[in-house]
C-alpha positions as CSV (number, residue, x, y, z in Angstrom):
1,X,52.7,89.9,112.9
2,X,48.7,89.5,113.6
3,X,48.6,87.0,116.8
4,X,49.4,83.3,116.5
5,X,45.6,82.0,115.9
6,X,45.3,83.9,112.6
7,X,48.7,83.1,110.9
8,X,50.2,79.8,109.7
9,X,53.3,80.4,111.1
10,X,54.3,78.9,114.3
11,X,58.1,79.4,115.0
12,X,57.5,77.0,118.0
13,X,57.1,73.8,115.9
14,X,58.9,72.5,113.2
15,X,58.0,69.5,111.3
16,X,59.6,66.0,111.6
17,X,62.0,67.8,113.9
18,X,62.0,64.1,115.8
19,X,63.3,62.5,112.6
20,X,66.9,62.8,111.6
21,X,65.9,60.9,108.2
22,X,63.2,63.4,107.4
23,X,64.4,67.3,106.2
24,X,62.7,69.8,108.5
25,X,60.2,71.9,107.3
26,X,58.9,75.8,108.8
27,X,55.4,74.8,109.9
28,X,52.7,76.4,107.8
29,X,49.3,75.6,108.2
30,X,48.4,76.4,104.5
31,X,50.8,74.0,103.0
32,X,49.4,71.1,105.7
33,X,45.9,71.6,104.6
34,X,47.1,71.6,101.1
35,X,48.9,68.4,101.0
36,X,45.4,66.9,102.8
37,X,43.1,68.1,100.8
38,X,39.8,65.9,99.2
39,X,39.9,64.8,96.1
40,X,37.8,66.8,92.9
41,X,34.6,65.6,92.1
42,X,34.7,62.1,89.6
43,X,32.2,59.8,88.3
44,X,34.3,56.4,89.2
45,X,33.0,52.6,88.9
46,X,34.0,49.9,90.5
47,X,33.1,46.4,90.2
48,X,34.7,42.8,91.7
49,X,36.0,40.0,88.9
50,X,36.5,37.0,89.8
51,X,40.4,35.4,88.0
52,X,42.3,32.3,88.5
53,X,45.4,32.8,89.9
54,X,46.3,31.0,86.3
55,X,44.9,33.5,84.4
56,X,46.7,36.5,87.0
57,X,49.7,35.2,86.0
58,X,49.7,35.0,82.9
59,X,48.2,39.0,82.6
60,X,51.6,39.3,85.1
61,X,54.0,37.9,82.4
62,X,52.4,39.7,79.6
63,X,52.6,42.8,81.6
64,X,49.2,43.5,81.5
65,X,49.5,43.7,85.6
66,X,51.8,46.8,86.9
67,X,52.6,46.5,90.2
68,X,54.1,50.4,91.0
69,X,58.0,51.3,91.5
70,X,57.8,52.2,95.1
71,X,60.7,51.5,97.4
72,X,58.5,49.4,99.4
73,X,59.3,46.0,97.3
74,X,58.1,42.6,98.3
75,X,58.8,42.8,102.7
76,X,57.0,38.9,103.2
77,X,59.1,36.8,104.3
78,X,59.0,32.9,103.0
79,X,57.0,31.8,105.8
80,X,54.2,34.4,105.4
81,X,53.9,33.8,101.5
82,X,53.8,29.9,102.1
83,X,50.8,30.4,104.5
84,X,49.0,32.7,101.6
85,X,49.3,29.5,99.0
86,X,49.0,27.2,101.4
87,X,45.4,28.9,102.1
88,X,44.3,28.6,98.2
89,X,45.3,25.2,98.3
90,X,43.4,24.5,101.5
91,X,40.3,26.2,99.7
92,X,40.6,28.8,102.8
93,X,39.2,32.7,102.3
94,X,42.1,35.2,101.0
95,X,41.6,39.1,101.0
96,X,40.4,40.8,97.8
97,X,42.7,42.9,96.2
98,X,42.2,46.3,93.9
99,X,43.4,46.9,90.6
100,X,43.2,50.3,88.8
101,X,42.1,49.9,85.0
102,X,44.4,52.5,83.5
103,X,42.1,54.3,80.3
104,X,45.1,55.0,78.3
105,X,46.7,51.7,78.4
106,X,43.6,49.1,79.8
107,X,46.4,48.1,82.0
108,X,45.9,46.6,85.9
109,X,47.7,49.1,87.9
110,X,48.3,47.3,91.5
111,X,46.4,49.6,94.0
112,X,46.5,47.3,97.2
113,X,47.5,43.3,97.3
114,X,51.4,43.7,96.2
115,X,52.5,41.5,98.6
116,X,49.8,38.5,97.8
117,X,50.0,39.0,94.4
118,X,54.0,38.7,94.1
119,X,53.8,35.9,96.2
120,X,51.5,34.0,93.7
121,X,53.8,34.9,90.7
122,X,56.9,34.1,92.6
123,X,55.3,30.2,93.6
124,X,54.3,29.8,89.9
125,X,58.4,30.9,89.3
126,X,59.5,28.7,91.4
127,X,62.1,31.1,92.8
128,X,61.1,33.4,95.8
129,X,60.5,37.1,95.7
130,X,63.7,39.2,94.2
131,X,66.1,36.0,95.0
132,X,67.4,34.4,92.1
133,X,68.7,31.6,93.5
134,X,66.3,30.9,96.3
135,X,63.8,28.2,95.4
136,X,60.4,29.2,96.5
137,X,59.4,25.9,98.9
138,X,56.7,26.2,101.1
139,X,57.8,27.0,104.3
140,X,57.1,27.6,108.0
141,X,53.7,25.1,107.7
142,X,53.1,22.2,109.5
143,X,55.5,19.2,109.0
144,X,52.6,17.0,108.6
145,X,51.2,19.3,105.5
146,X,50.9,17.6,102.7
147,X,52.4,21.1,101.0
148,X,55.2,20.9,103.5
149,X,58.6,21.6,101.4
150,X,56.5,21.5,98.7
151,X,57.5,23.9,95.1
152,X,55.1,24.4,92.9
153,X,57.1,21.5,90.3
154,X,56.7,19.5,92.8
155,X,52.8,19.5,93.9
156,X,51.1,17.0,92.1
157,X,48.9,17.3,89.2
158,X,45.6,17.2,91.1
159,X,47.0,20.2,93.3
160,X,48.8,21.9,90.8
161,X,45.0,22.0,89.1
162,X,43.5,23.3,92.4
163,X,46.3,26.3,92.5
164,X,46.3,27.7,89.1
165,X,41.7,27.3,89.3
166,X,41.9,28.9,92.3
167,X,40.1,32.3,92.5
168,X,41.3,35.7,93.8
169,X,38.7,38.6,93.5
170,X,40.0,41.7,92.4
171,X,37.9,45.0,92.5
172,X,38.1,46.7,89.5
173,X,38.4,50.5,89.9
174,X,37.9,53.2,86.8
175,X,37.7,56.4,86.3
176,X,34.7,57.3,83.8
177,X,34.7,60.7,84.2
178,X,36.6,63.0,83.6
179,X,38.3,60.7,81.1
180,X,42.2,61.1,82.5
181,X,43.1,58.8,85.2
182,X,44.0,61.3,88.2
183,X,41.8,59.7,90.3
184,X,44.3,56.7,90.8
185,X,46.2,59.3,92.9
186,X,43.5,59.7,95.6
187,X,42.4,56.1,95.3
188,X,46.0,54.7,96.1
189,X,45.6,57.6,98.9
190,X,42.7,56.3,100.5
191,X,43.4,52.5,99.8
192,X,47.3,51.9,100.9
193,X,47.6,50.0,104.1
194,X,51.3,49.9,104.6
195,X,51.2,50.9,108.5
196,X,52.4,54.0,107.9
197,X,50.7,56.7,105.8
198,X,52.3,57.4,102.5
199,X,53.5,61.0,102.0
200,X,52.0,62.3,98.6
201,X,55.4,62.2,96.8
202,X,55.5,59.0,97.6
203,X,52.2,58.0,96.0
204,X,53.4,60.2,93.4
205,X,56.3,58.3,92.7
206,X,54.3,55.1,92.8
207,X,51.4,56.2,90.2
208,X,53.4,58.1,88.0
209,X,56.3,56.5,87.4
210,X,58.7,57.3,83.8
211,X,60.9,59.3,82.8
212,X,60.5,62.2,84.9
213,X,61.0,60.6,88.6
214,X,64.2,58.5,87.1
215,X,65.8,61.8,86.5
216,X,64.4,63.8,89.6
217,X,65.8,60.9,91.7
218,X,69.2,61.4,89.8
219,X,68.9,65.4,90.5
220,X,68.1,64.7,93.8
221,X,71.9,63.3,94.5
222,X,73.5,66.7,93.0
223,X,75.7,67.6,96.0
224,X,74.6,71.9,95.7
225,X,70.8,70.7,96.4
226,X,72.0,69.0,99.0
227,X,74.0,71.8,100.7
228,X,70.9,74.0,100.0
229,X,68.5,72.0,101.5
230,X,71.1,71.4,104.7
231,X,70.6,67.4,105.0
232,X,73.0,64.7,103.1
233,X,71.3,62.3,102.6
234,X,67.6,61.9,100.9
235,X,64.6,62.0,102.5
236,X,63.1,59.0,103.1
237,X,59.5,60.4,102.7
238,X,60.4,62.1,99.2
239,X,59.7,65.3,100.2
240,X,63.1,66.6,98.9
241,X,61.8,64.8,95.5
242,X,58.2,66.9,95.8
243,X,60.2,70.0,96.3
244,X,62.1,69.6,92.9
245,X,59.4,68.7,91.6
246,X,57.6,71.8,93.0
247,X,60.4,73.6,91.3
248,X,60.1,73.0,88.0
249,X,56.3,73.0,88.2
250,X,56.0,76.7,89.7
251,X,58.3,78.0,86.6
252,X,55.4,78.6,84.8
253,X,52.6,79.3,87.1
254,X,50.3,80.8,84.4
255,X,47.7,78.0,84.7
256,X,48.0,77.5,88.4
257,X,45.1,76.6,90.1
258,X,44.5,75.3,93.7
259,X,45.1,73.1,95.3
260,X,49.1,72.5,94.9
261,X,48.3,68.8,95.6
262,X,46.5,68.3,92.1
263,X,48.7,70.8,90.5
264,X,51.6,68.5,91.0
265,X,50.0,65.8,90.4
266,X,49.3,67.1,87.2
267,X,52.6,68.0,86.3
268,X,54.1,64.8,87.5
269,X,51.1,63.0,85.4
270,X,51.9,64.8,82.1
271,X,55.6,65.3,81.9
272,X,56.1,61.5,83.3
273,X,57.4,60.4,79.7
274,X,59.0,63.7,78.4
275,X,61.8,63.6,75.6
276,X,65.2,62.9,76.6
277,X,66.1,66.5,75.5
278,X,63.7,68.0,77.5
279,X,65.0,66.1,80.5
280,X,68.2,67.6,79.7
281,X,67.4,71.0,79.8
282,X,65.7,70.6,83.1
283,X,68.7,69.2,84.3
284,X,70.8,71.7,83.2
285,X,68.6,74.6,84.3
286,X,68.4,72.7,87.8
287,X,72.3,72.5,88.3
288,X,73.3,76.0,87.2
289,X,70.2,77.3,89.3
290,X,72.0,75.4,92.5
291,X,74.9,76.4,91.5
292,X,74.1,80.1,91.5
293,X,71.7,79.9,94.8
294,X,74.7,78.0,96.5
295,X,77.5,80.3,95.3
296,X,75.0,83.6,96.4
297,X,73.2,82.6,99.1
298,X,75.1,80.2,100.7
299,X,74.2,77.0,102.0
300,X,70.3,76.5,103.8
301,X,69.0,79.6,102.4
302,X,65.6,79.2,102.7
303,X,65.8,78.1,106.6
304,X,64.3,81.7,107.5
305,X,62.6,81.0,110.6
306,X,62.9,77.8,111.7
307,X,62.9,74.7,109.4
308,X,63.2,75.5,105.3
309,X,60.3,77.3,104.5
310,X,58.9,76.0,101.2
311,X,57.2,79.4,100.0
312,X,60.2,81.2,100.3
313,X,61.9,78.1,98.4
314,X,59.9,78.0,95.2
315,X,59.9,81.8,94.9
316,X,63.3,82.8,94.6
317,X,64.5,79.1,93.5
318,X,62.5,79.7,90.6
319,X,63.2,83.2,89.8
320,X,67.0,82.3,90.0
321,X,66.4,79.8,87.4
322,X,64.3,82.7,85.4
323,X,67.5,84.8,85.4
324,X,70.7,82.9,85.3
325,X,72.5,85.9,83.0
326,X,71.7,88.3,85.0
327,X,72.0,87.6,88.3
328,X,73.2,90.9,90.8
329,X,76.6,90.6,92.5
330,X,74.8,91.6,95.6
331,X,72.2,89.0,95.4
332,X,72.7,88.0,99.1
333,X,71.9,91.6,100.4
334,X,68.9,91.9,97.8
335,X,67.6,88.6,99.2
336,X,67.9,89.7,102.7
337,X,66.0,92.6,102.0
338,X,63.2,90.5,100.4
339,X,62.8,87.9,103.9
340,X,62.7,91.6,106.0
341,X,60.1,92.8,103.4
342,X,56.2,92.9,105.1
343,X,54.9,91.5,102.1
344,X,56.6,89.0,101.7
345,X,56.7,87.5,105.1
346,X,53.0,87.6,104.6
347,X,52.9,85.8,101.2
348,X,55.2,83.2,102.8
349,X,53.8,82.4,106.0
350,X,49.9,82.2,105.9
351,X,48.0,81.2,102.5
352,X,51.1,80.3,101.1
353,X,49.3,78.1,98.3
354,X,47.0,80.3,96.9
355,X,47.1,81.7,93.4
356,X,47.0,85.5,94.8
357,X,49.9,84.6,97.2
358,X,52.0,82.6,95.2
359,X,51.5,85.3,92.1
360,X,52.3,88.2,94.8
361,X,55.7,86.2,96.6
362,X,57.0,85.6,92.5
363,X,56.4,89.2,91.3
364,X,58.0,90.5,94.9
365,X,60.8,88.3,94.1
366,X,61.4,89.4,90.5
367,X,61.3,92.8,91.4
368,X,63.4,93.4,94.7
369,X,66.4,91.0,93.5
370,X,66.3,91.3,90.0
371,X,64.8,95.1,89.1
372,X,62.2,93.2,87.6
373,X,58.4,94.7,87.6
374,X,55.3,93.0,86.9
């Protein structure tokens, strides 16, 4: 092993290790630098417009406004949303939001401003946030206001005028070139203000929502994947969803280029719709891949060092899956041999997201547990 300033592999840390809702990962430098890459070169406009909050919600009915499925749903509570309409009603400033203008669909995709935006469409409801019952009265003002208490039915028609005319400026952000919307991912990236920084399968599962992250959320609950990945419960980050997601992306690795960010991102971006049937089959490969690692190699197989080593995960996860009727009876020794093997160690502890590594950690994989040459 060359000395610890020239490798990625640091047995002395171990990521999130403070965190019990967060899986532990081996540290490797390779796969940090990866996931915080810059974005590729684009030709991007973007422009401020100027709607009524009238005209918002009526694009927000007509679902011509997508606000992302992320597990961080509307947070305000009354009182804060209250003080935002109270402010347009006052004729006070409110923050601009921005709005990604999707190419394929000329759809608003909600980039920053959820939480005032929701709050104007709940007010114009009448009902507050994901409440049914709860009628949305302005709340938490002061009792001499003439809004105090105040629903939007219940505003007059002078200052139900002054609401819905009221302007919020969006900026407008599109992609021009090249002409297939992965910018959005780097633009949420840079633009979410949450308090805490989003992991990328998180903005992942924001921006590419479909098909796809349903079922990978219902994988994800498979009790084998689980005991492989040695935590019950899901991560809260989603890095247990980027690793299946990994997975299935790595199975054919013939177009691979990096970084692994963008290929992922790609993946995730053009399978987000696939066919029921294909969905199937993924499924069914998945289980019977777990099923096999589990029954083989036991349960946290690819803890080799210290936390789960991801390069070691998508290289025999994925050959596994590549040779479910044939898999050795004495798989576990054959795998044992391939964590001992110099090569390998070196394929799966510095560079570990390179073409030339991932290529050379596959191949080694293929051949050593499954007589399988390149």
């Amino acid at each position: 092993m060359s000395e610890q300033k020239d490798s990625d592999f640091n047995s002395g840390e171990i990521t999130n290790r403070g965190d019990i809702d967060e899986l532990e990962f081996e540290k490797l430098n390779s796969e940090d630098e990866d996931s915080e890459s810059s974005p590729p070169d684009y030709e991007i406009t973007t422009y401020p417009a100027d709607f009524t909050l009238e005209v918002l919600n009526q694009k927000w009915i007509q679902q011509e406004i997508v606000i992302p499925e992320f597990q961080r749903d509307f947070v305000w509570t009354q009182n804060q949303s209250s003080k935002l309409i109270e402010s347009f009603l006052l004729g006070l400033p409110v923050p601009s939001v921005f709005l990604y203008n999707e190419t394929e669909t000329n759809k608003y995709l909600v980039i920053n401003g959820q939480q005032r935006l929701k709050s104007i469409f709940s007010y114009f409801k009448g009902i507050f946030g994901d409440y049914k019952e709860k009628n949305f009265k302005l709340t938490g003002l002061n009792e001499n206001s003439s809004y105090f208490n105040k629903t939007f039915d219940n505003l007059d028609e002078k200052h139900k005028l002054k609401f819905k005319n009221s302007i919020l400026r969006a900026f407008i952000i599109q992609q021009l070139n090249p002409d297939d919307d992965t910018s959005k991912f780097h633009i949420y990236e840079r633009l979410n203000t949450g308090g805490t920084h989003l992991a990328n399968q998180e903005i992942r599962n924001c921006i590419y929502h479909g098909h796809l992250i349903n079922e990978l959320r219902n994988m994800n609950e498979n009790g084998n994947w689980r005991k492989i990945l040695g935590k019950n419960a899901p991560d809260k980050r989603a890095k247990d969803i980027e690793l299946l997601l990994r997975f299935f992306a790595m199975r054919d690795i013939s177009k691979y280029r990096k970084p692994l960010k963008e290929y992922l991102n790609n993946f995730m971006k053009n399978n987000r719709d696939v066919s029921t049937d294909i969905l199937q089959s993924m499924k069914s490969i998945f289980e019977k891949t777990c099923d096999e690692i589990l029954d083989k190699l036991g349960e946290k197989p690819f803890h080799i060092r210290s936390g789960l080593n991801a390069a070691v995960f998508d290289a025999v996860l994925t050959a596994f899956s590549n040779h479910l009727d044939k898999i050795p009876p004495d798989a576990k020794i054959r795998f044992n041999d391939l964590i001992r093997n110099s090569k390998f160690v070196g394929y799966t502890s510095s560079g570990t997201t390179g073409a030339e590594s991932i290529r050379g950690r596959f191949a080694l994989t293929s051949e050593i547990i499954f007589d399988e040459k390149a």
